[in-house]
PDB file of N, CA, C, O and CB in Angstrom:
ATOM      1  N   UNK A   1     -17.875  -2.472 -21.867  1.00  0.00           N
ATOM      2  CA  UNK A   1     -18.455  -1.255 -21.318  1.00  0.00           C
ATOM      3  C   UNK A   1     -17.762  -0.060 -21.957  1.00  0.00           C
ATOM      4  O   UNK A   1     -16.574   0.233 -21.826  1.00  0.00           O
ATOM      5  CB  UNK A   1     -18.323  -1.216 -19.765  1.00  0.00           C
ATOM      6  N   UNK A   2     -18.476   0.443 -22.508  1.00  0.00           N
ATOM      7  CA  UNK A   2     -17.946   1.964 -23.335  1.00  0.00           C
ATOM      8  C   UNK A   2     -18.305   3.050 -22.343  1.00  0.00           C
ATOM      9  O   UNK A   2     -19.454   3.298 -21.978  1.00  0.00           O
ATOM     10  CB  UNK A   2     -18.853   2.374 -24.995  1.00  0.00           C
ATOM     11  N   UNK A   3     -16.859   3.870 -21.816  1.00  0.00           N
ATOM     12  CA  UNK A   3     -16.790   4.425 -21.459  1.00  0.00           C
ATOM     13  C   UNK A   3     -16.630   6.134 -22.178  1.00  0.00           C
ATOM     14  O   UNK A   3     -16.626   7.164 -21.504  1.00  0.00           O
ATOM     15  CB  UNK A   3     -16.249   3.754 -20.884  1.00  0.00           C
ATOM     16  N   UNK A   4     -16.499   6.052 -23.797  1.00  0.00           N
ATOM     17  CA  UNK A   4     -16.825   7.032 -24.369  1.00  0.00           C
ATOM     18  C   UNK A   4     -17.985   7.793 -24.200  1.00  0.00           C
ATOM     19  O   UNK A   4     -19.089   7.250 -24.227  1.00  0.00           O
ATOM     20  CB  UNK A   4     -16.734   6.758 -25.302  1.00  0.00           C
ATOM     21  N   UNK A   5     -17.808   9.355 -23.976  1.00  0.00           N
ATOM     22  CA  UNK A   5     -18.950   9.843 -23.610  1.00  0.00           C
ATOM     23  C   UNK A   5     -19.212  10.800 -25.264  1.00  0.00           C
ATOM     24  O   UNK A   5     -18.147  11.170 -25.759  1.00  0.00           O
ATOM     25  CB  UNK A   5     -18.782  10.760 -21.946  1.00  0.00           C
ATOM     26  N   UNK A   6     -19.903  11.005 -25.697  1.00  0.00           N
ATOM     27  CA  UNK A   6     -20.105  11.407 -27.889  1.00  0.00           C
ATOM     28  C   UNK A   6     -20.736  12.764 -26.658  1.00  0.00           C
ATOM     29  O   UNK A   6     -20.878  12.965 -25.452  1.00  0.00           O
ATOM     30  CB  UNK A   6     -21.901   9.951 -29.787  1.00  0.00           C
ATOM     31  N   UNK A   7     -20.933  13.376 -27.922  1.00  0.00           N
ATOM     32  CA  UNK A   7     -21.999  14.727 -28.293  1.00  0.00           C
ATOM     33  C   UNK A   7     -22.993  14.416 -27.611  1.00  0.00           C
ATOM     34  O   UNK A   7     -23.324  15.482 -27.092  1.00  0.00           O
ATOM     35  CB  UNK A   7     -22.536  15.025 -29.848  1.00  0.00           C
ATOM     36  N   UNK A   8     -23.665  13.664 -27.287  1.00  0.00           N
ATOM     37  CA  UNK A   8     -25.143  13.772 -27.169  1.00  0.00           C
ATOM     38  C   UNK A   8     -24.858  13.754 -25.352  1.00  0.00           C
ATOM     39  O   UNK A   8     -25.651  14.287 -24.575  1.00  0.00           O
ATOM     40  CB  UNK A   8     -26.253  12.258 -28.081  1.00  0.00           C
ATOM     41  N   UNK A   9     -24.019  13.283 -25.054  1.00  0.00           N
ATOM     42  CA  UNK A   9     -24.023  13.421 -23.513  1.00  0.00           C
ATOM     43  C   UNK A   9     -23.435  14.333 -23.321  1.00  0.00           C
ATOM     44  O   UNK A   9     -23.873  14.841 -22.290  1.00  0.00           O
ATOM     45  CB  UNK A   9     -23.542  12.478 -22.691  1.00  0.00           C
ATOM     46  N   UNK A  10     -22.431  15.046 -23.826  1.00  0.00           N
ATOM     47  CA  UNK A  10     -22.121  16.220 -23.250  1.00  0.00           C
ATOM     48  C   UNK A  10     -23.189  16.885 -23.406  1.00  0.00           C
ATOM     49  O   UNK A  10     -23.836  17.120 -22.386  1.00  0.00           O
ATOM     50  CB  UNK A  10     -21.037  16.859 -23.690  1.00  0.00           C
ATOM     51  N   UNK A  11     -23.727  17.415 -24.793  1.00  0.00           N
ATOM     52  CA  UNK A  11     -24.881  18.318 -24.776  1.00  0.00           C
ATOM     53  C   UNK A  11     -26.042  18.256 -23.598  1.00  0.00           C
ATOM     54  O   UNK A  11     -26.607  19.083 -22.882  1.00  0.00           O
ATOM     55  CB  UNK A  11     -25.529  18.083 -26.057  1.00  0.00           C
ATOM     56  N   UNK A  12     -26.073  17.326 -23.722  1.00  0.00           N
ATOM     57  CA  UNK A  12     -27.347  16.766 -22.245  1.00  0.00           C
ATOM     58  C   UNK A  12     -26.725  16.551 -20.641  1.00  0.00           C
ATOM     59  O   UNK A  12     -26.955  15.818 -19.679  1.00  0.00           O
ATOM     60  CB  UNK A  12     -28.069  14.838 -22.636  1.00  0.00           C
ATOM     61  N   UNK A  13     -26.152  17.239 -20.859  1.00  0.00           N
ATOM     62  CA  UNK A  13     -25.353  17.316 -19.389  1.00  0.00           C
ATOM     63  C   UNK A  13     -26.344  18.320 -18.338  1.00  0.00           C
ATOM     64  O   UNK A  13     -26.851  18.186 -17.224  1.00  0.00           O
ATOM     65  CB  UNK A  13     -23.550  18.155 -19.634  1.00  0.00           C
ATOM     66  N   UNK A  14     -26.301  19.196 -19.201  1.00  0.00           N
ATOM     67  CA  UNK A  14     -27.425  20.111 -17.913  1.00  0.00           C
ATOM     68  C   UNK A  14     -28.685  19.439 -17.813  1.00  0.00           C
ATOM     69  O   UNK A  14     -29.404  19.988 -16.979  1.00  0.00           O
ATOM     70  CB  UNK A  14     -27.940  21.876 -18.347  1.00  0.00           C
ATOM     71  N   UNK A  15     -29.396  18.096 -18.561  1.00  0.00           N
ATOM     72  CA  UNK A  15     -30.549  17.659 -17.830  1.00  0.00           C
ATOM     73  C   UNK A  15     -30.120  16.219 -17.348  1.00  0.00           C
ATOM     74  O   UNK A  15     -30.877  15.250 -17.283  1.00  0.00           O
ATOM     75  CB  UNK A  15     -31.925  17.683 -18.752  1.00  0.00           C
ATOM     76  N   UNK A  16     -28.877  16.239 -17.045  1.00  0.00           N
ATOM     77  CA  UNK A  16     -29.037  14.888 -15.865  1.00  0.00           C
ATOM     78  C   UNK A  16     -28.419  15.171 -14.741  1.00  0.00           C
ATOM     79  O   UNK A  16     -27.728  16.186 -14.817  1.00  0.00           O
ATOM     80  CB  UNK A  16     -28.383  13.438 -16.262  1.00  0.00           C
ATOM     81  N   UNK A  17     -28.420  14.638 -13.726  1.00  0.00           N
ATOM     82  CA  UNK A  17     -28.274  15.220 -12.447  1.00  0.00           C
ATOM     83  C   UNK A  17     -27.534  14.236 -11.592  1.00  0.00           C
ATOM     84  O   UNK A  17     -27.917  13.077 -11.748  1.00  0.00           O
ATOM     85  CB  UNK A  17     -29.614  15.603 -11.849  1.00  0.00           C
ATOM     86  N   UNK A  18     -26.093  14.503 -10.299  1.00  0.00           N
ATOM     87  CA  UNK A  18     -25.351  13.506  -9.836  1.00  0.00           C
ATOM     88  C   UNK A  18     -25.390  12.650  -9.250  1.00  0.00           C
ATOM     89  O   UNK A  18     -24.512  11.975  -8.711  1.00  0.00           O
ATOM     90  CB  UNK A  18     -24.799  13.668  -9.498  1.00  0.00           C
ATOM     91  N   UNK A  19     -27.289  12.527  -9.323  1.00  0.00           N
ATOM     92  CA  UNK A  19     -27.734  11.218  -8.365  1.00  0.00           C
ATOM     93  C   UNK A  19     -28.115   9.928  -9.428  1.00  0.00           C
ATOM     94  O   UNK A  19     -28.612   8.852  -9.096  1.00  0.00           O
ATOM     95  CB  UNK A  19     -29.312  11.661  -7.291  1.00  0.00           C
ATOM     96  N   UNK A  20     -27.757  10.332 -10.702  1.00  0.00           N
ATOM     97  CA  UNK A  20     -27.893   9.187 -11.706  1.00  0.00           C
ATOM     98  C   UNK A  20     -27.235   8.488 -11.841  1.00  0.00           C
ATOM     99  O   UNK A  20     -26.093   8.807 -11.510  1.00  0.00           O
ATOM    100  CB  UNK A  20     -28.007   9.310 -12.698  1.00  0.00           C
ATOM    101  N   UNK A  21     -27.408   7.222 -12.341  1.00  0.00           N
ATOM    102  CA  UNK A  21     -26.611   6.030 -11.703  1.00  0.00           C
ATOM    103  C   UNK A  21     -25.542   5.831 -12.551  1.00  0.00           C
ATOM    104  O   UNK A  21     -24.498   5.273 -12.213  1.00  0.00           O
ATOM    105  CB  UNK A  21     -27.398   4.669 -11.531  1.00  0.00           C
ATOM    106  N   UNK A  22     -25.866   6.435 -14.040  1.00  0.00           N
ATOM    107  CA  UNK A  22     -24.916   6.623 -15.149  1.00  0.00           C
ATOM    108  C   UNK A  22     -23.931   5.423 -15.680  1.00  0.00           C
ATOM    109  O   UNK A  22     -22.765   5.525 -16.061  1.00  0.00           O
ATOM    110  CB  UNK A  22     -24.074   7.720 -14.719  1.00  0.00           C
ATOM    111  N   UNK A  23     -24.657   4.394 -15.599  1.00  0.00           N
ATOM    112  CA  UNK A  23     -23.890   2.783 -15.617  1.00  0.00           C
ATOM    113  C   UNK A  23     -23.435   2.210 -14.477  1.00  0.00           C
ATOM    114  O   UNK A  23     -22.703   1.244 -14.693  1.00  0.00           O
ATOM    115  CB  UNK A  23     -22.624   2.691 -16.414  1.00  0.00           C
ATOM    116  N   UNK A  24     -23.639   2.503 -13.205  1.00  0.00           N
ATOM    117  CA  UNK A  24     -22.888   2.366 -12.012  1.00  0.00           C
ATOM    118  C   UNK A  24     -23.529   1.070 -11.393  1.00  0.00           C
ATOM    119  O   UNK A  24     -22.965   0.219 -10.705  1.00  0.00           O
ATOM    120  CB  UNK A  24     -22.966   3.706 -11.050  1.00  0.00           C
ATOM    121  N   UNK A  25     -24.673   1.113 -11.748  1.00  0.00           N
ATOM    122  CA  UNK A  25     -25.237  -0.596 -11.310  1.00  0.00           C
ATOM    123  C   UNK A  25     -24.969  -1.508 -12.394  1.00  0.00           C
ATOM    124  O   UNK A  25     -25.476  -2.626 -12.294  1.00  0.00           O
ATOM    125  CB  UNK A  25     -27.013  -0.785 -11.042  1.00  0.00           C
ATOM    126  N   UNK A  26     -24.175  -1.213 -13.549  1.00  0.00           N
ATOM    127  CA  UNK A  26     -23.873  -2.319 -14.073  1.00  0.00           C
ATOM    128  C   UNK A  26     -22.572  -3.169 -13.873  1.00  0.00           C
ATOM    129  O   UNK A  26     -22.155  -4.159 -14.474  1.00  0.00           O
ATOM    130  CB  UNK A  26     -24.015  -2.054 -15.167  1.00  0.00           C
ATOM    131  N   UNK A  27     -22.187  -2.610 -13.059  1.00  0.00           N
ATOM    132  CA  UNK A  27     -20.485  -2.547 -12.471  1.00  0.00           C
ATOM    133  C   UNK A  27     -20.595  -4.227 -11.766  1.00  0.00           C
ATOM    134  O   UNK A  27     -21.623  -4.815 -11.429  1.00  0.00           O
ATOM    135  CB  UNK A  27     -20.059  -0.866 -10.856  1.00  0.00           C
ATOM    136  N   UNK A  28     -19.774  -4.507 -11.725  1.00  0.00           N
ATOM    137  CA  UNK A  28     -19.659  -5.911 -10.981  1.00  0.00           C
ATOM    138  C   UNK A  28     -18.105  -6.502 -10.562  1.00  0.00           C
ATOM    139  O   UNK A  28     -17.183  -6.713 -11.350  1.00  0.00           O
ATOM    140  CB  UNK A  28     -20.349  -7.035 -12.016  1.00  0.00           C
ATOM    141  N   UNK A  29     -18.101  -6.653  -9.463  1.00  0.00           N
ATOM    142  CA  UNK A  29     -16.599  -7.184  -9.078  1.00  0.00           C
ATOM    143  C   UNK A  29     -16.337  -8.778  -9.507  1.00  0.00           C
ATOM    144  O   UNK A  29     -17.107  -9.736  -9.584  1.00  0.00           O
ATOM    145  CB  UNK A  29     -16.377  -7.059  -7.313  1.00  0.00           C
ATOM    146  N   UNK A  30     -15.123  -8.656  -9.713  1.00  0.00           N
ATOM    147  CA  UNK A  30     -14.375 -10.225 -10.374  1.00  0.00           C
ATOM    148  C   UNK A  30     -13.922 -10.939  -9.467  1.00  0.00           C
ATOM    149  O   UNK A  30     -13.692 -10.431  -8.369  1.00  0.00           O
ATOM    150  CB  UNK A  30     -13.091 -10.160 -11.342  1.00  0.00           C
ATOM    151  N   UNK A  31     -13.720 -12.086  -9.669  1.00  0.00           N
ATOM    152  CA  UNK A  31     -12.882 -13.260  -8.585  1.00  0.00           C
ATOM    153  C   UNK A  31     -11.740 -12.697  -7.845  1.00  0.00           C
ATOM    154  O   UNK A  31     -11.519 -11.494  -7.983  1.00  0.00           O
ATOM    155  CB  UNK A  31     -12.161 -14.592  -9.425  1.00  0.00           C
ATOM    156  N   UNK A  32     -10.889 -13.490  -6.983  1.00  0.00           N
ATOM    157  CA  UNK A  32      -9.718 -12.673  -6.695  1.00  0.00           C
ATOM    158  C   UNK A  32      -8.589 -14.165  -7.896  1.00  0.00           C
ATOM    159  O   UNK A  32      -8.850 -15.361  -8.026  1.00  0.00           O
ATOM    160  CB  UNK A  32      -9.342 -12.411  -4.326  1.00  0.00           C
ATOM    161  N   UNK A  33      -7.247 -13.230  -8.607  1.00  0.00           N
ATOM    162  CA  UNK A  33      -6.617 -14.406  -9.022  1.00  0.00           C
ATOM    163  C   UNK A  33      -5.973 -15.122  -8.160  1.00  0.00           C
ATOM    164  O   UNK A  33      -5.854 -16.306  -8.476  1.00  0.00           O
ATOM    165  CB  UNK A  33      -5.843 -14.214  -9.902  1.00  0.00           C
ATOM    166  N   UNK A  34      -5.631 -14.880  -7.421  1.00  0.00           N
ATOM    167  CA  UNK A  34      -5.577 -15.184  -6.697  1.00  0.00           C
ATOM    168  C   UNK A  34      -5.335 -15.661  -4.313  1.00  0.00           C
ATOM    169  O   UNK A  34      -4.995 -14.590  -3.809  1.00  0.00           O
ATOM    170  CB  UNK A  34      -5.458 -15.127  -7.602  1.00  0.00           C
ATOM    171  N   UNK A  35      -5.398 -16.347  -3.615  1.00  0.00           N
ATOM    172  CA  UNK A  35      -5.631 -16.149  -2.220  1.00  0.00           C
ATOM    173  C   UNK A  35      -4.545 -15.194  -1.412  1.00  0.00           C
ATOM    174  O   UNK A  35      -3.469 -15.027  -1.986  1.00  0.00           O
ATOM    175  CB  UNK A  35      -5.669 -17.546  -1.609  1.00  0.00           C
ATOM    176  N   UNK A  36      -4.721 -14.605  -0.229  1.00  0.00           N
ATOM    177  CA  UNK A  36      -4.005 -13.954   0.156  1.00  0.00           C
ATOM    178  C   UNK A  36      -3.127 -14.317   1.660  1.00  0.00           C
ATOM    179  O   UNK A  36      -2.458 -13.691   2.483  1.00  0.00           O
ATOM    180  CB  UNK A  36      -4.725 -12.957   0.046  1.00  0.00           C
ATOM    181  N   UNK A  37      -3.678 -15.990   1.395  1.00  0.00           N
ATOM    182  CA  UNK A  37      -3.111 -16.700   2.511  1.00  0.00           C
ATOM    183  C   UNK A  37      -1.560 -17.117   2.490  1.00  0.00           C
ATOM    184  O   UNK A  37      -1.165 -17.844   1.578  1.00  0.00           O
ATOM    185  CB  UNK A  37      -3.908 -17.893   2.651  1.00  0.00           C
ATOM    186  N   UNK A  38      -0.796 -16.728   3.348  1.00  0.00           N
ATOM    187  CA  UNK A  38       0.519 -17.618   3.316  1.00  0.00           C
ATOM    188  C   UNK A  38       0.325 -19.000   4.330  1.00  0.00           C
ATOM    189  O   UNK A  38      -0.429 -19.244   5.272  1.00  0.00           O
ATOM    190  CB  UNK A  38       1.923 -16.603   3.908  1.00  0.00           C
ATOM    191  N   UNK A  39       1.445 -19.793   3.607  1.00  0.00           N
ATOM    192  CA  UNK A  39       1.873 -20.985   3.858  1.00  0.00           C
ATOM    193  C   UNK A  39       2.592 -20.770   5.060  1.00  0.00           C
ATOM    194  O   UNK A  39       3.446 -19.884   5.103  1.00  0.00           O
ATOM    195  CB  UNK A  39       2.595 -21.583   2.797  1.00  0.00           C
ATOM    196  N   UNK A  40       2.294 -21.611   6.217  1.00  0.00           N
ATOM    197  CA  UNK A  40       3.147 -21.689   7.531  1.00  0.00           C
ATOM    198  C   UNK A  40       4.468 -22.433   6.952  1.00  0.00           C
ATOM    199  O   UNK A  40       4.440 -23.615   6.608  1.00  0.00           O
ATOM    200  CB  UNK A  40       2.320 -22.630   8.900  1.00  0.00           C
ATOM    201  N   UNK A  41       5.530 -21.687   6.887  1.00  0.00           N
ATOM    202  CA  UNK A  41       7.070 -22.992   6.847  1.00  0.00           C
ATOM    203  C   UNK A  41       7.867 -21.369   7.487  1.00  0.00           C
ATOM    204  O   UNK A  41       7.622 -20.284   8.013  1.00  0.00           O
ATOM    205  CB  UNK A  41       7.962 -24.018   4.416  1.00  0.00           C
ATOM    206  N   UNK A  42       9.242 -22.483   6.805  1.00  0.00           N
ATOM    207  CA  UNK A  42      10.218 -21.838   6.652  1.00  0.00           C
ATOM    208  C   UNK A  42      10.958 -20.669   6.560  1.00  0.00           C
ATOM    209  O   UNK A  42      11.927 -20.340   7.245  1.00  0.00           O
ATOM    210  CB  UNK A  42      10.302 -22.089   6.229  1.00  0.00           C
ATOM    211  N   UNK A  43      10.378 -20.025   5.586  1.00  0.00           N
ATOM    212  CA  UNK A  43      10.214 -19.083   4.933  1.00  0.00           C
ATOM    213  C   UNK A  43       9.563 -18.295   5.830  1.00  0.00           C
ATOM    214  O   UNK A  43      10.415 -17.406   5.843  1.00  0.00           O
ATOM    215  CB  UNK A  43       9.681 -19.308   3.795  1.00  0.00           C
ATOM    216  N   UNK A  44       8.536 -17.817   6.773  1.00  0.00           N
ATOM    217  CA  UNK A  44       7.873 -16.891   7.148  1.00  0.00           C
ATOM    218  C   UNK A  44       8.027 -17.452   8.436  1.00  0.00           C
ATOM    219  O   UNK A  44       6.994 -17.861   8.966  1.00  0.00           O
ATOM    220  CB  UNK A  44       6.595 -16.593   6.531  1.00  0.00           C
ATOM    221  N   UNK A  45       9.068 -17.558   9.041  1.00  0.00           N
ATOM    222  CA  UNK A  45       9.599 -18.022  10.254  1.00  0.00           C
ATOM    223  C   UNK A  45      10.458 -16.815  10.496  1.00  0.00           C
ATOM    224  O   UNK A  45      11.160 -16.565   9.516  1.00  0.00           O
ATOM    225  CB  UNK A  45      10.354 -19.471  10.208  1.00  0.00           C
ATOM    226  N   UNK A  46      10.659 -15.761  11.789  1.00  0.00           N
ATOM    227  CA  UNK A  46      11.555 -14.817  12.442  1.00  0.00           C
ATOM    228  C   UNK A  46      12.524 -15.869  12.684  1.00  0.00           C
ATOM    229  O   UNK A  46      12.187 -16.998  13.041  1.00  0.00           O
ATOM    230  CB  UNK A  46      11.006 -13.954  13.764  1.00  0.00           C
ATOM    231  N   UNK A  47      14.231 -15.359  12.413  1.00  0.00           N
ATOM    232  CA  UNK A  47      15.128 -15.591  12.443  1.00  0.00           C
ATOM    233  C   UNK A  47      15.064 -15.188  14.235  1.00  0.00           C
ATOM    234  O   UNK A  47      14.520 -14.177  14.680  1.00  0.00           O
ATOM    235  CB  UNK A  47      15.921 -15.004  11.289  1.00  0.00           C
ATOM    236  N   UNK A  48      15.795 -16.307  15.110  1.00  0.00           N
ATOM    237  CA  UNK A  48      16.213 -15.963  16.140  1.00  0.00           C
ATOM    238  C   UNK A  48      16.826 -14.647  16.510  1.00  0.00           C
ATOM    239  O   UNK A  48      17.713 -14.460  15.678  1.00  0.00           O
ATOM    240  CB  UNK A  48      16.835 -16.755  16.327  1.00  0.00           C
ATOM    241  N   UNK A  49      16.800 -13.950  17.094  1.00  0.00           N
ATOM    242  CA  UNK A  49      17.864 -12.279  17.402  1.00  0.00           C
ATOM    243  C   UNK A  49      18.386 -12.842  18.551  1.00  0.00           C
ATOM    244  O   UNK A  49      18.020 -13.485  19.535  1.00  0.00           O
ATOM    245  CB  UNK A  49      16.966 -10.407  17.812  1.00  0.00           C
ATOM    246  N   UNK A  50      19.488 -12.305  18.003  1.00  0.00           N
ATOM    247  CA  UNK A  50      20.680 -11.993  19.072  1.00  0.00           C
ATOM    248  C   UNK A  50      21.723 -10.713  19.080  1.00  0.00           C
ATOM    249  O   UNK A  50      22.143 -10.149  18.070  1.00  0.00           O
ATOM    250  CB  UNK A  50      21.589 -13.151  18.976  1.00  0.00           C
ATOM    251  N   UNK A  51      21.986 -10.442  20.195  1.00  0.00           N
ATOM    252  CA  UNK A  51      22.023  -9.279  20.454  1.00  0.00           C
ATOM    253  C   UNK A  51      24.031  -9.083  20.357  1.00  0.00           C
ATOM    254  O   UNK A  51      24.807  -8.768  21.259  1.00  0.00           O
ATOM    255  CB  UNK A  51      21.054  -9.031  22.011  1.00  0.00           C
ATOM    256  N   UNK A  52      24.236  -9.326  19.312  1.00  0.00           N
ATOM    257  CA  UNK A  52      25.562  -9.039  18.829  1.00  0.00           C
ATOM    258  C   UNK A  52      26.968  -7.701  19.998  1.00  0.00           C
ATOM    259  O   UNK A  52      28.079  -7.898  20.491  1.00  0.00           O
ATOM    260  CB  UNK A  52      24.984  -8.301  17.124  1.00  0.00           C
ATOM    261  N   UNK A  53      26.314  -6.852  19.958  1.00  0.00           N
ATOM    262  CA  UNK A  53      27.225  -5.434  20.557  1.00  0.00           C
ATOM    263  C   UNK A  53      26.135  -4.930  21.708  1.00  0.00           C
ATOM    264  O   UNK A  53      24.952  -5.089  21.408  1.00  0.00           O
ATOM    265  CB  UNK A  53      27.557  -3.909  19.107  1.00  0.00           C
ATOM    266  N   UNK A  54      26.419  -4.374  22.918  1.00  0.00           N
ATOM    267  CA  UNK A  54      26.198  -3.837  23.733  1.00  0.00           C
ATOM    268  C   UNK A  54      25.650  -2.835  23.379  1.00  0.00           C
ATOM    269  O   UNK A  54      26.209  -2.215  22.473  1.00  0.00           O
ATOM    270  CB  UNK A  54      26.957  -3.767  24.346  1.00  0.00           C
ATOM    271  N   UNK A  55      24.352  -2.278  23.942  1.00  0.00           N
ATOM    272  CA  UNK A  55      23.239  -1.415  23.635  1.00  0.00           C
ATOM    273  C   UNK A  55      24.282  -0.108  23.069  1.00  0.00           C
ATOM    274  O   UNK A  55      24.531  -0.009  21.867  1.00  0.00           O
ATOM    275  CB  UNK A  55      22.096  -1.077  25.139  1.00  0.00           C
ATOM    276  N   UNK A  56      24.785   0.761  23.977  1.00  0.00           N
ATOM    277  CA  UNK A  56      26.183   1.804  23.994  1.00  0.00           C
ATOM    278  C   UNK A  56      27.608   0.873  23.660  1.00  0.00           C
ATOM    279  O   UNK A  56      28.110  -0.073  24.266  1.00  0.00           O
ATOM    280  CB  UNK A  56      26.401   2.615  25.809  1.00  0.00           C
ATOM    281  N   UNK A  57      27.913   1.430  22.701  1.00  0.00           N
ATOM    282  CA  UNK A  57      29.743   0.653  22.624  1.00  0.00           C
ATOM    283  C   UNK A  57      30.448   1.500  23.152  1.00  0.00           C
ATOM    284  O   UNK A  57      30.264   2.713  23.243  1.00  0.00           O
ATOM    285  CB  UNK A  57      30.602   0.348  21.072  1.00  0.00           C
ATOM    286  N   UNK A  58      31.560   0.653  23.635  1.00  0.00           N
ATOM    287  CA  UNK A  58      31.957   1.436  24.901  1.00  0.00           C
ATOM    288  C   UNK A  58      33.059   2.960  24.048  1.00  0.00           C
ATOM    289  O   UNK A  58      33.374   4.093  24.410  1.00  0.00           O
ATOM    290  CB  UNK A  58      33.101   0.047  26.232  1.00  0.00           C
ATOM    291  N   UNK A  59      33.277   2.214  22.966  1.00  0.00           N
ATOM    292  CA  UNK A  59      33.810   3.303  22.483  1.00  0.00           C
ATOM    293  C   UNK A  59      33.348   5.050  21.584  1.00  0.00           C
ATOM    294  O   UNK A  59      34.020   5.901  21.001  1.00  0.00           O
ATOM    295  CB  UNK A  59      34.441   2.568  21.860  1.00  0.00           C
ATOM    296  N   UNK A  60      31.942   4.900  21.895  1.00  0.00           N
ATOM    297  CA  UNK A  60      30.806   6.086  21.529  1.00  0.00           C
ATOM    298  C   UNK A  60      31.673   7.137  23.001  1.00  0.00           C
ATOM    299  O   UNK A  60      32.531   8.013  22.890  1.00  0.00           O
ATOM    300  CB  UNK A  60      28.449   5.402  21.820  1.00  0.00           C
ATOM    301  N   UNK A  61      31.219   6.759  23.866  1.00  0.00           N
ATOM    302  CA  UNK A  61      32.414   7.166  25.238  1.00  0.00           C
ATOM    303  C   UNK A  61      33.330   7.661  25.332  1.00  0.00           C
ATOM    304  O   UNK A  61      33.473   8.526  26.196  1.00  0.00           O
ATOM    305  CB  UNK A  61      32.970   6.463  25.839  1.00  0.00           C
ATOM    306  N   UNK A  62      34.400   7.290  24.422  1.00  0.00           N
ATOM    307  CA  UNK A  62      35.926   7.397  24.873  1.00  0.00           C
ATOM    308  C   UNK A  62      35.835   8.683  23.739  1.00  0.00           C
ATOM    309  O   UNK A  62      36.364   9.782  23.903  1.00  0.00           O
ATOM    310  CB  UNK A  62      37.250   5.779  24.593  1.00  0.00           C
ATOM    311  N   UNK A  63      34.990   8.243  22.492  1.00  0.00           N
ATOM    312  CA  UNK A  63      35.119   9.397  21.390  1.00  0.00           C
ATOM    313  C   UNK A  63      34.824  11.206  21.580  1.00  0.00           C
ATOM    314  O   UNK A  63      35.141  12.306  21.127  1.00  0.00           O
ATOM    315  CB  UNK A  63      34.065   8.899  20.327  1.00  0.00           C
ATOM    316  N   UNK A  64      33.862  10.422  22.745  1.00  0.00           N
ATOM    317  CA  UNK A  64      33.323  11.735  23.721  1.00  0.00           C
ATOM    318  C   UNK A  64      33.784  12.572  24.179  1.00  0.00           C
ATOM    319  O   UNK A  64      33.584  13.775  24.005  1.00  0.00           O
ATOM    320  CB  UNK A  64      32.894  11.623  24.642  1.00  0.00           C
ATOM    321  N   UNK A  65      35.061  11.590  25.399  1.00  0.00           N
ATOM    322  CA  UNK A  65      36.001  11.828  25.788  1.00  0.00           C
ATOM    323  C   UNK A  65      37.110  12.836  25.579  1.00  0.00           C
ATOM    324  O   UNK A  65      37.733  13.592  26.325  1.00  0.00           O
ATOM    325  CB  UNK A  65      36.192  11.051  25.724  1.00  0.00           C
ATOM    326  N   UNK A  66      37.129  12.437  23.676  1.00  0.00           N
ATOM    327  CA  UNK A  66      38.396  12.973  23.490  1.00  0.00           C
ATOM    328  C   UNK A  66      38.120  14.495  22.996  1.00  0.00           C
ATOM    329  O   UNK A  66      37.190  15.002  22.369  1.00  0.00           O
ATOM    330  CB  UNK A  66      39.255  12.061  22.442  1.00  0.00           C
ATOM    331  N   UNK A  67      39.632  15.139  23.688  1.00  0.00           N
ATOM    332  CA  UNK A  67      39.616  16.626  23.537  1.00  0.00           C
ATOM    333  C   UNK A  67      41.079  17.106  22.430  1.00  0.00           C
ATOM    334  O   UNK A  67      41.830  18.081  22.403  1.00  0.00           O
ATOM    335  CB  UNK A  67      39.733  17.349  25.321  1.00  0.00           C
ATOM    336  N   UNK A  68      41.011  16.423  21.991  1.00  0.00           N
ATOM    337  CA  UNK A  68      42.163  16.783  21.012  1.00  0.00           C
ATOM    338  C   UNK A  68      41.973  17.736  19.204  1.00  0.00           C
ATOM    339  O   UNK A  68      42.505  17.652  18.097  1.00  0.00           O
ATOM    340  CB  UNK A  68      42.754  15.151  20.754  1.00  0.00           C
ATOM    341  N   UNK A  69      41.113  18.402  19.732  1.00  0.00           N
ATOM    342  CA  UNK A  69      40.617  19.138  18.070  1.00  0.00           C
ATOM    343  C   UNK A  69      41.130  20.595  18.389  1.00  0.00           C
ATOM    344  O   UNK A  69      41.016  21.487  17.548  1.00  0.00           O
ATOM    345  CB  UNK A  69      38.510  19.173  17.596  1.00  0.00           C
TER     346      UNK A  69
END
């Protein structure tokens, strides 16, 4: 598909108009290469959470606390 547009289409620009199809029905979509399915394992399994430190550490608090500046 040549997408070069020459002389003769520019010149002829003022007699075609933006409802022309201008190659647009020759267009055609391709296969996919490939699927967009994942595999159930391992791999796409959430790691258990666990909740390591207390929402607030207690020491955000004490830093609060302090008046020594």
């Amino acid at each position: 598909m040549n997408l070069n547009m020459g002389e003769g289409y520019i010149m002829n620009a003022d007699k075609t108009s933006v409802d022309d199809q201008m190659g647009a029905d020759k267009l055609y979509r391709e296969g996919l290469e490939f699927d967009t399915k994942t595999a159930q394992g391992v791999l796409t399994e959430d790691m258990p959470k666990k909740q390591s430190k207390t929402t607030v550490d207690g020491s955000v608090f004490s830093m609060a606390e302090q008046r020594d500046y």
